[in-house]
C-alpha positions as CSV (number, residue, x, y, z in Angstrom):
1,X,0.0,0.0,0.0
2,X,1.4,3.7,-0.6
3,X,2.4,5.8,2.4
4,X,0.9,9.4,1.6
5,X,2.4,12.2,4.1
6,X,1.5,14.6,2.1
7,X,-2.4,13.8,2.4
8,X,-2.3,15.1,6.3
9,X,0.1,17.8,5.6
10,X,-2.6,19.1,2.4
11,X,-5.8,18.8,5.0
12,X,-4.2,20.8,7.8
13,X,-2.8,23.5,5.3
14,X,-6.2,24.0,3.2
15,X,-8.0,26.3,4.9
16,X,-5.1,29.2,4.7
17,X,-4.6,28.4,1.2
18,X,-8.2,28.7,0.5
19,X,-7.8,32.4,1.7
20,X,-5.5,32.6,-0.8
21,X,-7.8,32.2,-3.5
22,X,-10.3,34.1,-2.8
23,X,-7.8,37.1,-2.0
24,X,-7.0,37.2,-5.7
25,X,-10.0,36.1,-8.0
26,X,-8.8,38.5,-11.2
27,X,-6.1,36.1,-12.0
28,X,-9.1,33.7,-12.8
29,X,-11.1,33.7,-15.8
30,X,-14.6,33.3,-15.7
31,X,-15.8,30.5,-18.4
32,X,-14.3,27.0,-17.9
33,X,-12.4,25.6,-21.2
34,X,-14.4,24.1,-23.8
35,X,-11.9,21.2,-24.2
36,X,-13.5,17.9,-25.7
37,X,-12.1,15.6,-22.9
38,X,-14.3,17.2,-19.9
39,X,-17.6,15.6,-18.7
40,X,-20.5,17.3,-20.2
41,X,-22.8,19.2,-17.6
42,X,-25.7,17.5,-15.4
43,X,-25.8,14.2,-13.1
44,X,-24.5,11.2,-14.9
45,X,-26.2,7.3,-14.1
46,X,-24.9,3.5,-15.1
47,X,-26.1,1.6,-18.4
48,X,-24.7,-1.8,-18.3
49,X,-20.7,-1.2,-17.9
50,X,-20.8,2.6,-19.1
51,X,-21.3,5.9,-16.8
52,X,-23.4,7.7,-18.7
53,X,-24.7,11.9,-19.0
54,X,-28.2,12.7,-18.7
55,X,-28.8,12.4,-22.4
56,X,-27.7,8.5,-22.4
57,X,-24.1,9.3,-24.1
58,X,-21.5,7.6,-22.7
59,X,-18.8,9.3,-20.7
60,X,-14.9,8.4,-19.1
61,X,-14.0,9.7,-15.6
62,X,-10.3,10.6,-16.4
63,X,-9.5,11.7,-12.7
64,X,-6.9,12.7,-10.9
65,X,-6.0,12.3,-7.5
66,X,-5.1,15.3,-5.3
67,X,-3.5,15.7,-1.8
68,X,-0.7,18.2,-1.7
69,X,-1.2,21.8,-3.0
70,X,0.9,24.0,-3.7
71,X,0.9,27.2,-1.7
72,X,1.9,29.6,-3.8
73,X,0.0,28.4,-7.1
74,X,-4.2,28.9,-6.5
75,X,-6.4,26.4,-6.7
76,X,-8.0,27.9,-10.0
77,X,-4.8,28.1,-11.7
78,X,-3.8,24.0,-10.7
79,X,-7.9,22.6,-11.9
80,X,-7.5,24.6,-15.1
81,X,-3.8,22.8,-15.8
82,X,-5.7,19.7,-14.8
83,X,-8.3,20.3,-17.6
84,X,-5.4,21.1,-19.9
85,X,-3.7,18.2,-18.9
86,X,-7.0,16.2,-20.4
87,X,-8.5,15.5,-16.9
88,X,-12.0,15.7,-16.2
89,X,-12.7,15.1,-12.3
90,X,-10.4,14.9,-9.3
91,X,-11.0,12.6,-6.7
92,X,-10.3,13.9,-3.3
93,X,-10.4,12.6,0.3
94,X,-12.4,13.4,3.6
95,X,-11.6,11.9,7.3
96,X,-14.6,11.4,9.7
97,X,-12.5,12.9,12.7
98,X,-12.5,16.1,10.7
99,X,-15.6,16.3,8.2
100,X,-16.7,19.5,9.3
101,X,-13.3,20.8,8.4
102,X,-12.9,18.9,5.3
103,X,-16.4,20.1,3.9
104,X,-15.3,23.5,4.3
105,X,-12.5,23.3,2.3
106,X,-13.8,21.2,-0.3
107,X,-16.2,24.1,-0.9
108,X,-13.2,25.7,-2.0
109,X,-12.0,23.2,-3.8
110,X,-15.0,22.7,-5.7
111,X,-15.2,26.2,-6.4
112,X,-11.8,25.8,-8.6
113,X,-12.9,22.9,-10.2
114,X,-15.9,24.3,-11.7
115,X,-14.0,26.9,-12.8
116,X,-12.1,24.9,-14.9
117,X,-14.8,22.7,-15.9
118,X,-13.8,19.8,-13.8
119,X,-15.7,17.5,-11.4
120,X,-15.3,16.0,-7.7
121,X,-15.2,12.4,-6.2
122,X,-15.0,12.4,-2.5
123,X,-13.9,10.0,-0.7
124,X,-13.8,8.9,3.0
125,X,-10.6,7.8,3.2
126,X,-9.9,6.8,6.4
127,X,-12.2,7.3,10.4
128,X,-8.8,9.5,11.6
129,X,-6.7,12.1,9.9
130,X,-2.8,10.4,9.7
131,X,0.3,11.0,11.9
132,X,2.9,8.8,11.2
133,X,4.3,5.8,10.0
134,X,2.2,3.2,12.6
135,X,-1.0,4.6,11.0
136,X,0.4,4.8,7.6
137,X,-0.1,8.5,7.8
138,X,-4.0,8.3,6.7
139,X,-3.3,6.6,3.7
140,X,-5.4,3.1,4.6
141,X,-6.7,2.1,7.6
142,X,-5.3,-0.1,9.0
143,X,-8.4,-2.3,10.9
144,X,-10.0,-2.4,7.3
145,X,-13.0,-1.7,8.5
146,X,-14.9,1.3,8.2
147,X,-15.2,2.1,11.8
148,X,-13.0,2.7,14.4
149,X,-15.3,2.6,17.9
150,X,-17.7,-0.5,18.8
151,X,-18.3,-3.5,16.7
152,X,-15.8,-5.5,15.3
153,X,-13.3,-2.8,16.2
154,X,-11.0,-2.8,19.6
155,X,-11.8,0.7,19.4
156,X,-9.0,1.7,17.6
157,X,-8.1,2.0,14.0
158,X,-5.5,-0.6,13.8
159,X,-2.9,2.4,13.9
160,X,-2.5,3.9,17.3
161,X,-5.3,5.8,17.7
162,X,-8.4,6.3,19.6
163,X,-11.4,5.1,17.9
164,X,-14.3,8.3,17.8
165,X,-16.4,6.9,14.7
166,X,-19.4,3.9,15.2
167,X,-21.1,2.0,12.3
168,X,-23.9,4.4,13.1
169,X,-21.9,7.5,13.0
170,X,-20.1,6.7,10.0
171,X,-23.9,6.8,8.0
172,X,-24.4,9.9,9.3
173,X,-21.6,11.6,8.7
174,X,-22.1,10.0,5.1
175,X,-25.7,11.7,5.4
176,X,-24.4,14.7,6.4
177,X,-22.0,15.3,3.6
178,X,-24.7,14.4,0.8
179,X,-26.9,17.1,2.9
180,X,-24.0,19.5,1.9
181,X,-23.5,19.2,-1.3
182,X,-26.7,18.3,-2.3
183,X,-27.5,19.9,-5.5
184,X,-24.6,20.6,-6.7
185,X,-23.7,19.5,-9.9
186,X,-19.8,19.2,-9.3
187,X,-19.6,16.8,-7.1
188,X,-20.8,13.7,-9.4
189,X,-19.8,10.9,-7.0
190,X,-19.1,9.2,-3.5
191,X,-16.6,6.9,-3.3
192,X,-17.8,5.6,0.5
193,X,-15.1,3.6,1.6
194,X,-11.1,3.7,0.9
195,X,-9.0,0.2,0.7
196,X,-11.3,-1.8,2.8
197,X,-8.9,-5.1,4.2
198,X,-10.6,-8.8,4.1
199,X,-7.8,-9.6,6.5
200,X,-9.3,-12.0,9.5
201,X,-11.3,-9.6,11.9
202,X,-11.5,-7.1,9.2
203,X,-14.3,-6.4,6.3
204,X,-16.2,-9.5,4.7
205,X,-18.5,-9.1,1.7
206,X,-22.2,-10.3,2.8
207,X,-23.3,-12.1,5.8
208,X,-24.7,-9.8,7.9
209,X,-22.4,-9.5,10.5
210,X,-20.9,-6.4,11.9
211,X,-18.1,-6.8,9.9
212,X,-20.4,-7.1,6.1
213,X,-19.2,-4.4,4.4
214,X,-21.8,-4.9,1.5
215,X,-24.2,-4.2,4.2
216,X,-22.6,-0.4,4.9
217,X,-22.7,-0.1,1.6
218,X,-26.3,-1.0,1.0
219,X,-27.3,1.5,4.4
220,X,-24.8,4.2,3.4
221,X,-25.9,4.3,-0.5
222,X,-29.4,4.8,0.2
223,X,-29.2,6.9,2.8
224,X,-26.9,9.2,0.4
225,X,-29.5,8.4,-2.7
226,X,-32.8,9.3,-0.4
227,X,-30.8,12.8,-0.2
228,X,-29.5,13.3,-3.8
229,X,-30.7,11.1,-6.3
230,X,-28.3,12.4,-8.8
231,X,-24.7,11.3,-7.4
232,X,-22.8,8.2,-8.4
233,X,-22.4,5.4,-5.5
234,X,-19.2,3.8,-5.7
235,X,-18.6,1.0,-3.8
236,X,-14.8,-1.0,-3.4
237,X,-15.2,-4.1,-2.0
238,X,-12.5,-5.4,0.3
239,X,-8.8,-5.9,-1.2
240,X,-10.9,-5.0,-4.6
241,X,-11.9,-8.3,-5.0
242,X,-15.3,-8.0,-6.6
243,X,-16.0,-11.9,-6.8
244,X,-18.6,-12.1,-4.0
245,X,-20.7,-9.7,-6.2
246,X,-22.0,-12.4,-8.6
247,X,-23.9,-13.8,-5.5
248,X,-24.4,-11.4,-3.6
249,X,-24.6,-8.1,-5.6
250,X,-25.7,-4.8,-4.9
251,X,-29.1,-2.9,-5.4
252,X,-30.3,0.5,-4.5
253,X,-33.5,2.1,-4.1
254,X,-32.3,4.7,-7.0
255,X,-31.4,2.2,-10.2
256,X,-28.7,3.5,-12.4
257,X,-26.1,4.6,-9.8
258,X,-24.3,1.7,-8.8
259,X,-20.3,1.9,-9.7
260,X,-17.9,-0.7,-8.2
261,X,-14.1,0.5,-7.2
262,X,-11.0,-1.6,-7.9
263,X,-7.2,-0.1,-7.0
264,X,-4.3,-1.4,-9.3
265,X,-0.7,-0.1,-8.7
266,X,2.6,-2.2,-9.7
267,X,4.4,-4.5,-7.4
268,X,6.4,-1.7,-6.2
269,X,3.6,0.0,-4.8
270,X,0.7,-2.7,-4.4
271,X,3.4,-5.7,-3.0
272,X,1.2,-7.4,-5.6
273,X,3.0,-10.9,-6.4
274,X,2.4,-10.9,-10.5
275,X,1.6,-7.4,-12.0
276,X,2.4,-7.5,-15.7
277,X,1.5,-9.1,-18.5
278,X,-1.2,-12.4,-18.6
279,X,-1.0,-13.1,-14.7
280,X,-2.1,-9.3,-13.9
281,X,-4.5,-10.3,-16.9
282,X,-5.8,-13.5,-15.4
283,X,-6.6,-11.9,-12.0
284,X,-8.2,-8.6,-12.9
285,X,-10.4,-10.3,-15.0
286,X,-11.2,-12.8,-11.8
287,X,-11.8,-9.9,-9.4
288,X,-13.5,-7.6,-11.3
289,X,-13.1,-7.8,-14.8
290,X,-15.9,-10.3,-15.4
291,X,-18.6,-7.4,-14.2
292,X,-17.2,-5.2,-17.5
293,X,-17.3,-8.2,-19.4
294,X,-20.8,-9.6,-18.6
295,X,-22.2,-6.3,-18.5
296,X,-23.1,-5.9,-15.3
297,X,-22.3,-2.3,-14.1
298,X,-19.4,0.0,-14.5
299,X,-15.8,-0.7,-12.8
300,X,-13.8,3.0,-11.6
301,X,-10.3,2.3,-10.9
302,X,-10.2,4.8,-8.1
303,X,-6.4,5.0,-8.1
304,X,-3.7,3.8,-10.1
305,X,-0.2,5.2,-11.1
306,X,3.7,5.1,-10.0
307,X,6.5,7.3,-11.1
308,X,7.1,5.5,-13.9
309,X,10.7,5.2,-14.0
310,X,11.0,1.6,-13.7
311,X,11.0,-1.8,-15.9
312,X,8.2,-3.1,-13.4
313,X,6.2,0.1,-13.9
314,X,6.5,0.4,-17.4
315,X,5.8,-3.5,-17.7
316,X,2.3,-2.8,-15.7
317,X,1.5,-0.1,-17.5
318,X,2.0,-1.6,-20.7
319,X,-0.8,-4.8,-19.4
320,X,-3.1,-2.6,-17.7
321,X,-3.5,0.3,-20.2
322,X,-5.0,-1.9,-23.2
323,X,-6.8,-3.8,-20.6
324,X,-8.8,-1.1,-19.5
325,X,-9.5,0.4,-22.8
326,X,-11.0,-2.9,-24.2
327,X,-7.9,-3.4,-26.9
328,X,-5.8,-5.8,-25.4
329,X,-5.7,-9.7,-25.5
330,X,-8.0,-11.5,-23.4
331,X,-9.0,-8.4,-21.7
332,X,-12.2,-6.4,-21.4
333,X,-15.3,-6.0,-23.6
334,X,-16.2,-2.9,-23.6
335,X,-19.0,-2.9,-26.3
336,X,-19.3,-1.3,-29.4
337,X,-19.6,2.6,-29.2
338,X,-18.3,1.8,-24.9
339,X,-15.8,4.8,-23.5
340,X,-13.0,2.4,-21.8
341,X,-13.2,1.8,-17.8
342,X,-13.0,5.1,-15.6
343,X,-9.3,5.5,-13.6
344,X,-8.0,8.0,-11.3
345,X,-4.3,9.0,-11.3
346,X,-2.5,9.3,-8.3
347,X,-1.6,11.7,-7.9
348,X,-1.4,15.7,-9.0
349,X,1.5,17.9,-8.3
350,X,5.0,17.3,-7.1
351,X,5.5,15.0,-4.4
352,X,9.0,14.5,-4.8
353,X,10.9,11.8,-2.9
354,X,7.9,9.2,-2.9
355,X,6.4,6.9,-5.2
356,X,4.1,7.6,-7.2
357,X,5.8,10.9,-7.2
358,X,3.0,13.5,-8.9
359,X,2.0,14.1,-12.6
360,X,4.5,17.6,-11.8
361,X,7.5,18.4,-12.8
362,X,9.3,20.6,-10.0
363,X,8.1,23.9,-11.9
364,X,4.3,22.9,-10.8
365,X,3.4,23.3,-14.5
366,X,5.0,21.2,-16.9
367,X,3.4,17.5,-17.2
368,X,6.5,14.2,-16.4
369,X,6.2,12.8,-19.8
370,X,7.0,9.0,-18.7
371,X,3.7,9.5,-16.3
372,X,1.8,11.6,-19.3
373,X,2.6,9.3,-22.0
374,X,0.5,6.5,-19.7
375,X,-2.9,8.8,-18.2
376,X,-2.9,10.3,-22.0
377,X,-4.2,7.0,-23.1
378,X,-6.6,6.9,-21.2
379,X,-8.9,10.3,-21.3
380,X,-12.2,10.1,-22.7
381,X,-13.2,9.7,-26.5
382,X,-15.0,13.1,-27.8
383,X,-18.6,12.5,-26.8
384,X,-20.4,10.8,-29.9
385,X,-17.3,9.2,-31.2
């Protein structure tokens, strides 16, 4: 799993960055970019294995992650490279333990991104914000669960800390965050739960117990749906294994908004035994390749990337790349006239010194081409083509 610092350090620092932006708006043009590869406007549902616009067209999710920014560039100024870049959304993070924070400055943030035409995945990522190594700095948590206090938990989060979030407040905190943004047509999406574990004493897909993650999902989607019909639900089942789906799928009171989550990295990243070439084949279509295949609802790989200076990287990239546009061997169907399956890259900027180490180059402006030459294949086709 990735160790991400820089996520803690960017939550804390937001809100006196986001004075910054509003102290100097004339730097910022009004209109967004009319670039091809952005989503078109309105809420967007599921056909089959395609995320589709309001008029039935299908549509890619080219996303980006973000989690360090830059405090001397505005947030206007980095969505509108973003767009330029041939992203369309950004996928970005909120901690239970600080929601009322977090909301605040993803107002901000979604401020900027409309401005450049872009729009917002949030994600909880983790019950506590991260503070060092034994907690993996917020990156995953490390019970797997989705709840850090009662239950299955030893009222902890596996990392060092002191639980403070229940089963029961983690659906309202849910609630509470679809009661903010309800409405607005930025935000497209919730991803509800980041890198659940299937670990013993950690999440299990179906059976009802306290530790049924399928269950959460089922509570937490409807509960969000009964508040905004128009957002996305995307749900990532533990260690993205999606197999326990055939049996036991999902179904909401809301049809059309069901999208499942998978995470692929390289072995450097993942610790993932085989990550290249027919093995990584073999196993993405067993976890969740067969749902693209058969139809059955859209996949978003809700992070993917690495700094692409290795053989191993370049040897995933080359398997996963024609896999998830439908062109490789053995790989996905897509259908005819199908936009290829939905990815976020992690991660924007310059995070120098880790791995992935941002789509930046130090200047905070010019793309790395080894990282560009792999998210540029995989932007969304012109609408209608």
């Amino acid at each position: 799993m990735k160790t991400r610092q820089s996520l803690a350090r960017m939550l804390r620092a937001l809100p006196v960055l986001a004075g910054a932006v509003l102290a100097l708006p004339a730097l910022v043009e009004a209109a967004p970019p009319a670039l091809p590869t952005l989503l078109p406007a309105g809420p967007l549902s599921t056909k089959g294995n395609q995320i589709v616009d309001q008029h039935g067209r299908n549509v890619r999710l080219a996303c980006v992650g973000w989690n360090e920014v830059n405090s001397h560039i505005l947030f206007e100024i980095q969505t509108r490279l973003m767009a330029s870049h041939g992203f369309n959304c950004i996928r970005f993070s909120w901690v239970n333990a600080t929601m009322e924070e977090n909301l605040r400055q993803i107002d901000f943030i979604a401020k900027a991104a409309a401005s450049a035409g872009l729009r917002l995945i949030l994600d909880n990522h983790t019950n506590e914000p991260g503070h060092n190594d034994r907690d993996n700095w917020g990156a995953q948590q490390r019970n797997g669960l989705w709840y850090d206090k009662g239950g299955a938990s030893d009222g902890t989060d596996g990392g060092g800390n002191r639980g403070t979030t229940t089963d029961t407040k983690f659906i309202k905190d849910w609630e509470a965050v679809a009661r903010h943004f309800a409405g607005n047509q930025t935000i497209i999406g919730y991803d509800l739960r980041n890198e659940p574990l299937d670990l013993p004493g950690m999440s299990v897909w179906g059976g009802g117990s306290d530790r049924d993650i399928r269950l959460m999902y089922l509570r937490a989607g409807n509960v969000i749906l009964s508040v905004d019909p128009d957002k996305l639900i995307i749900v990532e089942p533990p260690n993205g294994d999606c197999r326990g789906v055939r049996n036991d799928p999902l179904t909401y009171d809301v049809p059309g908004k069901l999208v499942y989550s998978v995470h692929e990295y390289p072995a450097e990243i993942s610790g993932q035994k085989v990550d290249s070439g027919p093995g990584l084949i073999k196993r993405m279509n067993a976890f969740w390749g067969w749902m693209v295949n058969e139809n059955v609802a859209p996949v978003f790989v809700g992070e993917m990337g690495a700094s692409m200076s290795s053989p191993d990287s370049k040897a995933w990239a080359a398997t996963v790349v024609p896999y998830f546009n439908g062109t490789g061997p053995d790989g996905l169907k897509i259908g005819e006239g199908g936009q290829g399956v939905s990815t976020d890259w992690w991660a924007w900027g310059n995070l120098e010194g880790q791995n992935p180490n941002g789509t930046l180059e130090p200047d905070w402006k010019t793309p790395r081409p080894e990282q560009e030459a792999v998210y540029a294949k995989l932007r969304q086709r012109p609408l209608g083509e």
